[in-house]
C-alpha positions, -999 to +999 in steps of 0.1 A: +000+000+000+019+033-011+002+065-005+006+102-028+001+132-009-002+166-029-011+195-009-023+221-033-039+258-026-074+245-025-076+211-018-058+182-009-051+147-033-043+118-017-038+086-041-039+052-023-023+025-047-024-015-033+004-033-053-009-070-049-047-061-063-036-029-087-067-014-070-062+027-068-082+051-043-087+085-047-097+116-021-096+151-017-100+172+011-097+208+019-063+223+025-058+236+056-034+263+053-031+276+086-016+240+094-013+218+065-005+184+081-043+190+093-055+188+059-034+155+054-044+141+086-081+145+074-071+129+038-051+096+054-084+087+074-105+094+048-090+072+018-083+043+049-120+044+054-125+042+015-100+014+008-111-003+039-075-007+056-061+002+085-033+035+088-011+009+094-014-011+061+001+016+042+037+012+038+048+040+020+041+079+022+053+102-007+045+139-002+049+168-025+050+200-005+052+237-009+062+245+023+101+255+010+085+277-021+057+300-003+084+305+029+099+323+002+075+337-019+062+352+009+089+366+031+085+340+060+115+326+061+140+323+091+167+347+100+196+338+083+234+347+090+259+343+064+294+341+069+315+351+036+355+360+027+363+391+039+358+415+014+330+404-003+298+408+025+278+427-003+281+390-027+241+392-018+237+428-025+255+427-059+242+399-070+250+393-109+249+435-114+218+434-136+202+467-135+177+485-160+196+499-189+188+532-203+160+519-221+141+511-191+150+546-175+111+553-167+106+518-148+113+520-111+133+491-103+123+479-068+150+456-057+144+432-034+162+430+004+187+397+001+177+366+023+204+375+047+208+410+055+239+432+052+238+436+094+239+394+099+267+394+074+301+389+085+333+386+066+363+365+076+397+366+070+409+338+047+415+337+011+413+302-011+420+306-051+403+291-080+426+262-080+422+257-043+452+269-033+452+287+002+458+326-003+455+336+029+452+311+064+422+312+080+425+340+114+404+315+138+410+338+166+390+366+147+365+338+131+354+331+165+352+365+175+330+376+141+306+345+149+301+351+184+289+382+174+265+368+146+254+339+166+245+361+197+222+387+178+191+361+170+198+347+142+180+315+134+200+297+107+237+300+096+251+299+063+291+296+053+296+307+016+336+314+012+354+322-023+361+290-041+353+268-013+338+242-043+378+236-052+388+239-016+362+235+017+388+235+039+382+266+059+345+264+054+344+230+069+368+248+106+345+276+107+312+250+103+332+231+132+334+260+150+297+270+154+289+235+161+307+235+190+297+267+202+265+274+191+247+233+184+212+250+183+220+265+155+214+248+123+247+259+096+246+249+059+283+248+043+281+263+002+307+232-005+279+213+004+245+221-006+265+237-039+299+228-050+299+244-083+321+280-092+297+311-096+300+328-060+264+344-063+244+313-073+265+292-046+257+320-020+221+325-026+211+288-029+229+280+002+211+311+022+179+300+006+184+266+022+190+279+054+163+307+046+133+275+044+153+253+070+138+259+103+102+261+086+103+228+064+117+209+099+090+221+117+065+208+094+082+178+086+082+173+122+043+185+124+034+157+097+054+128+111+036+133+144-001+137+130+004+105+104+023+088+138-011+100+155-035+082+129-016+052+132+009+050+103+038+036+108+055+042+071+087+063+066+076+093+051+096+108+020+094+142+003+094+144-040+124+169-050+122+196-076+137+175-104+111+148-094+133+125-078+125+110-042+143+120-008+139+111+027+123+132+050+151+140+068+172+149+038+145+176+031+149+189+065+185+193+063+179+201+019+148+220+016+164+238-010+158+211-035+117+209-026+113+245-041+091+227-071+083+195-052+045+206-059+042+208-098+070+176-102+042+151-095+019+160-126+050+160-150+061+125-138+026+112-141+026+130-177+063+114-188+045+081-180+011+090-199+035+097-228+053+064-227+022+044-223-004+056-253+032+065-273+026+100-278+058+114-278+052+151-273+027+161-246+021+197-229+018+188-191-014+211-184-019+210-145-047+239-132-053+236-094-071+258-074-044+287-071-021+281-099-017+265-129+017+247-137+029+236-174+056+220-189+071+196-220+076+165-227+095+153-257+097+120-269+088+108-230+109+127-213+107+157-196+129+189-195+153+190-166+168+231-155+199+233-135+184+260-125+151+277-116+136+312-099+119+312-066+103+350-065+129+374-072+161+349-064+175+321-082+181+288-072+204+262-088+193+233-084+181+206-108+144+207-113+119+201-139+111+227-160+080+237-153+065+274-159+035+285-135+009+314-137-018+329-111-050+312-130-070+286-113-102+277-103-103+297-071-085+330-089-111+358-080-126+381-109-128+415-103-136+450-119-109+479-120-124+505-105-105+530-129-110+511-163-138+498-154-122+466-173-122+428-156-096+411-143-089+374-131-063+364-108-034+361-098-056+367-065-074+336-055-098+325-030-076+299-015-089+267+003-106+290+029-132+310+020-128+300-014-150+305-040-185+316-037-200+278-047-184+262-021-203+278+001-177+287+031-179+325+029-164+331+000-178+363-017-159+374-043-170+351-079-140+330-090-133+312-120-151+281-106-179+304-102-183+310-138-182+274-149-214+270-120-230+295-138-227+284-176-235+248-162-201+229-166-197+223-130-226+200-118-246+209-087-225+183-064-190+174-063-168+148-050-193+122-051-217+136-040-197+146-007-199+186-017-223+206-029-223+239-043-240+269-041-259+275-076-277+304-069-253+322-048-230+317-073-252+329-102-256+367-078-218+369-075-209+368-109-238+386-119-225+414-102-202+411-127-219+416-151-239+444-138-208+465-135-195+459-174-231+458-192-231+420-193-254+388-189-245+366-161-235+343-183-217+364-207-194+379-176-189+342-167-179+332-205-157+362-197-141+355-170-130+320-179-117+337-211-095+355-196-083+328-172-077+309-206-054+332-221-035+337-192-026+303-189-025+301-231+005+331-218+025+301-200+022+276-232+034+299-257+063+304-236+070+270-233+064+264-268+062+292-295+091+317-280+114+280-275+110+275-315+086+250-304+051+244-325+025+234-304+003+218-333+028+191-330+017+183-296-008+170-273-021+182-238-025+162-211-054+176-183-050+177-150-054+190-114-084+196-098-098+223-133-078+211-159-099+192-176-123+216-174-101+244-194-085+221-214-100+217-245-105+253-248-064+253-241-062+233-273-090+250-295-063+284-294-035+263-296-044+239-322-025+209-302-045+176-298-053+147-286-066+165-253-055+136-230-081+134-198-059+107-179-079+076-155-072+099-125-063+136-137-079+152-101-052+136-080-022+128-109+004+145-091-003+121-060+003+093-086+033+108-100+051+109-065+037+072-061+059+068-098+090+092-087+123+070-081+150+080-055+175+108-073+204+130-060+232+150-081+265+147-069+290+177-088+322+191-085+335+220-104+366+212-122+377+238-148+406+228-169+411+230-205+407+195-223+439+200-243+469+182-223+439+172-195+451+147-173+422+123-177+437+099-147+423+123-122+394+131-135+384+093-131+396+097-096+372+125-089+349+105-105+355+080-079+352+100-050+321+119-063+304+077-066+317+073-034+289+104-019+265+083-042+266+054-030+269+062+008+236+084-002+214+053-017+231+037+013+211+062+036+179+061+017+180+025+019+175+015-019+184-019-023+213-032-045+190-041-076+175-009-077+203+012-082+220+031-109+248+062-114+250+083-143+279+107-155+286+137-171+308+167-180+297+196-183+317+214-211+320+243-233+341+260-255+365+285-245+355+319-234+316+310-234+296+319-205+275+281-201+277+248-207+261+214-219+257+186-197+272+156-221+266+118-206+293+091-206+280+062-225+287+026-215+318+019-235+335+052-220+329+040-185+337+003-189+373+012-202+375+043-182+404+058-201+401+084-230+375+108-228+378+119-268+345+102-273+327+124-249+344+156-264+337+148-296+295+141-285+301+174-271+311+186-308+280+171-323+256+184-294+263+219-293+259+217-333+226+200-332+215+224-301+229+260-318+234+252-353+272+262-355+305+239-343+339+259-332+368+250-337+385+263-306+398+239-270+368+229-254+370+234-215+358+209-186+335+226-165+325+202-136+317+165-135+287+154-119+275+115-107+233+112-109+223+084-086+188+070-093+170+043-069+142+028-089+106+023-071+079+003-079+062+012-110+022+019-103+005-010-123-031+001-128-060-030-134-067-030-169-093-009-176-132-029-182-139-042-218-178-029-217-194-002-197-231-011-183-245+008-214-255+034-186-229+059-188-256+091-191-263+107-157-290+133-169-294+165-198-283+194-179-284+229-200-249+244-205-237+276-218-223+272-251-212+300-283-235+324-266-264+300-259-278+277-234-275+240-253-293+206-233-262+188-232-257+153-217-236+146-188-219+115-183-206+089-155-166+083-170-162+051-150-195+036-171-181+047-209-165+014-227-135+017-245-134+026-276-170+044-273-168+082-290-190+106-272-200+139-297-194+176-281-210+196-265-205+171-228-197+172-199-182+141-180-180+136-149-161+120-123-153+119-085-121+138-088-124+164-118-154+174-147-142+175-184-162+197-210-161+185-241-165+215-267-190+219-295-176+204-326-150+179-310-158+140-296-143+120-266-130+086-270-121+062-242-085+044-246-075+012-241-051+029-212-085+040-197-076+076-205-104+101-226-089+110-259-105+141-270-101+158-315-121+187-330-145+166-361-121+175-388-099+149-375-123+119-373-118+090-389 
């Protein structure tokens, strides 16, 4: 029994999956975001009572949390010292020197204070160079005396980010000694550590970012172990990582840095293995929740990994999947500006409490899941039956709408949800159309709790189809963490020129960087079998400013000797990547070990042959083109495979509604996923 938890802005998805039947259970429950182990607490006794199991059946708990991201997003973090080489305390303040040019001379430019403040920054005396070479020894005596004084004033978290210390961590690792002994309260992240890689400001920042979320994530990691502990689960509990890998739940307290994106990885796992089932190579991951709506790309089933990504106004290098998110989802609230007198939608939202009017918890202001209420897409009852929503209430908040623009109710709903759809159209050109990228040679896969109500509108504008409604799209990130294997980067920054390179020690670094690997899988407990290491360089040509990751293949690592082959797929990559091949030295960057721990993969019962024949619920009126159409609604567990439903529909299902457009039809898979093309594409 292996249990997904995805706490989103709105509601929470748990996914229950029991290996031995291939039985999956589903449940949502509202987030509680004053405490959100409460919401999850609600969810683990609510999708026991389902699956008729006790707490303790379940032997595995994968959470996706976004605990780490809105610390930051909204200035909550802890109080964070930072310990630098003397000389450089404003690292933070300088950042990489980016200003508006003269061209943007009538913006106002409102910088942002650093994570760490100039008044909990101290600089010590030492000196390391590029090579690693001590400069100038460390001055312990005046060390201690500079961290007495930081560790006295209140600070809550320590980080240690010296010059170079990826090629030396020498004097980072005294002065991390140091405050251990003095100060063992304090928690102290070492740069060398949580980022051995050259660039001083991305090192910095990432580090202080991790200390920033530190104290917050161990809280609530501590929170969540003692309510699941409370409900009677005994299962280790492990967190999903930005790039969409798996790590314990005490590597995240000690690495919340590398949860940033731990929400939105789920969906694009579940949507890599959507891709490799039906054998659609190129899918738009299309996830709307309740608060945001996340999308990404997969081509030919895989996804696209950043070494980088941007949490608020700071950057954070670390590997995660590259996902783009916007303020559009069903609980973004639609308002008129008072001076243009023109409406708005988002990126405010209702949240899980009041949320939107329909919910009926006090919510007043209409949302985007007001409008589909009022042009009948939503059906009076959710979840089962287990919610029901406020119709008429609904109906006078969106009306109001209307009133103040010259509209219909329905016409300031069709409004509102088309303006929700081109802001999130915004994110998928940007993914697609400004990356050279033509949609029309994709598909979308719908999900999250809305998705699959937007979605076929998403694909109308964009002209990308099949619309892909997968068996569970309500709750596919939980099943994505329940598919996410066990994954940790291990780098270190090497820079040498590959002419005259002394290949002998880069396989020795190679070895020591396997070594961390291993003694990692060793602490997450993956068994022998399930293991695997990958390697790469990172290289570039002289003088350039980045580089490209290139993987060692099998016959480079079973001989372990000359590394021409590598440079010469570096040649060929950077060709087929930029168009253009140089001929000037290339130069080793950093070389980096991937460890991967394979999980179980979530095999699903085989979806029924034949529905019961009694797959219409009831004709409900729905809003379409500017007129009220009967259209039938349908039960999605009763349709058969292979069964093509004609637009306008609307089916429904315990975790999501899809509308199916005018002039487009549904079909069921054999994967038990809805399949949805405009006519001109039948067959």
């Amino acid at each position: 029994m292996r249990l997904g938890v995805d706490v989103g802005g709105t509601f929470t998805d748990l996914l229950l999956h029991d290996d031995s039947t291939k039985r999956t259970y589903q449940a949502k429950t509202p987030s509680t975001p004053e405490d959100q182990s409460i919401g999850v607490a609600n969810g683990v006794r609510l999708i026991c009572e389902k699956a008729g199991i006790s707490p303790a059946d379940i032997s595995l708990v994968l959470h996706g949390t976004t605990v780490a991201t809105n610390a930051v997003l909204e200035n909550k973090g802890a109080r964070v010292g930072l310990l630098v080489t003397e000389g450089f305390e404003y690292t933070l303040h300088l950042a990489k020197s980016w200003t508006p040019g003269p061209l943007f001379g009538w913006i106002v430019m409102n910088k942002p204070d650093p994570l760490a403040s100039l008044a909990d920054t101290r600089g010590i005396p030492e000196r390391m160079n590029a090579r690693g070479e001590i400069v100038r020894e460390l001055d312990r005596a005046r060390a201690v005396e500079l961290i007495d004084d930081l560790c006295s004033s209140g600070i809550e978290a320590l980080t240690i980010s010296l010059m170079h210390s990826y090629a030396n961590p020498v004097h980072e690792v005294m002065l991390g000694q140091i405050v251990r002994e003095r100060y063992p309260d304090i928690p102290v992240s070492l740069s060398s550590d949580i980022l051995p890689e050259f660039r001083e400001y991305d090192r910095a920042i990432t580090t202080v970012m991790n200390d920033y979320v530190r104290p917050i994530m161990k809280r609530y990691l501590s929170q969540i172990e003692k309510r699941l502990k409370a409900e009677g689960v005994t299962a280790r509990l492990h967190i999903v990582r930005s790039d969409g890998g798996l790590m314990s739940a005490q590597a995240a307290s000690e690495r919340p840095v590398h949860t940033v994106l731990s929400g939105p990885a789920g969906g694009v796992t579940s949507t890599v293995m959507v891709s490799r089932r039906t054998g659609i190579g190129k899918l738009l991951a299309f996830d709307m929740g309740g608060t945001s709506t996340d999308v990404s790309v997969i081509i030919d089933g895989e996804p696209t990994i950043s070494r980088s990504t941007e949490v608020g106004s700071f950057p954070a290098k670390v590997p995660t999947l590259d996902v783009r998110s916007v303020g559009a989802g069903g609980g973004s609230i639609a308002e008129v500006s008072e001076l243009t007198k023109s409406l708005r939608v988002g990126p405010r939202s209702a949240g899980a409490r009041p949320g939107p009017v329909s919910y009926a918890r006090g919510g007043t202001e209409p949302a985007v899941s007001d409008a589909n209420v009022v042009l009948g897409y939503l059906p009076p009852v959710l979840l089962g039956g287990e919610m029901k929503l406020d119709v008429d209430n609904a109906r006078k908040a969106v009306a109001k709408i209307g009133e103040a623009i010259g509209l219909s109710p329905e016409d300031a709903a069709q409004g509102i949800i088309d303006i929700a759809n081109e802001v999130m159209l915004g994110a998928l050109r940007v993914i697609t159309v400004q990356r050279g990228l033509d949609p029309r040679d994709f598909g979308i896969v719908a999900f999250g709790g809305a998705g699959p109500l937007h979605a076929n509108a998403m694909a109308e504008l964009l002209g990308c189809y099949p619309v892909v409604v997968p068996a569970n799209p309500g709750v596919l990130s939980a099943l994505g963490f329940l598919e996410s294997e066990f994954k940790n980067e291990f780098v270190q920054t090497f820079i040498r020129s590959t002419s005259g390179l002394d290949e002998a020690d880069v396989w020795r670094r190679f070895r020591e960087l396997e070594h961390k690997a291993v003694t990692w899988l060793d602490e997450e407990r993956v068994p022998a079998a399930d293991r695997s290491l990958r390697y790469s360089l990172d290289l570039r040509y002289e003088q350039q400013g980045f580089e490209v990751a290139i993987d060692l293949d099998s016959g480079v690592l079973a001989n372990r000797g000359s590394l021409k082959p590598v440079f010469d797929k570096f040649h060929e990559t950077h060709e087929r990547l930029y168009g253009v091949r140089f001929h000037v030295p290339v130069e080793l960057v950093a070389l980096r070990v991937i460890a991967t721990g394979a999980t179980m993969p979530v095999e699903e019962a085989a979806a029924a042959a034949a529905g019961s024949g009694e797959a219409l619920i009831e004709t409900r009126p729905s809003y379409f083109k500017g007129r009220w159409i009967d259209t039938p609604n349908y039960d999605r567990s009763k349709l058969v495979i292979g069964e093509k439903i004609a637009g306008p529909a609307i089916i429904r299902q315990y975790d999501t509604t899809t509308v199916l457009l005018p002039d487009h039809y549904a079909q069921l898979d054999a994967h038990g996923n809805v399949l949805i093309w405009p006519n001109s594409k039948e067959n």
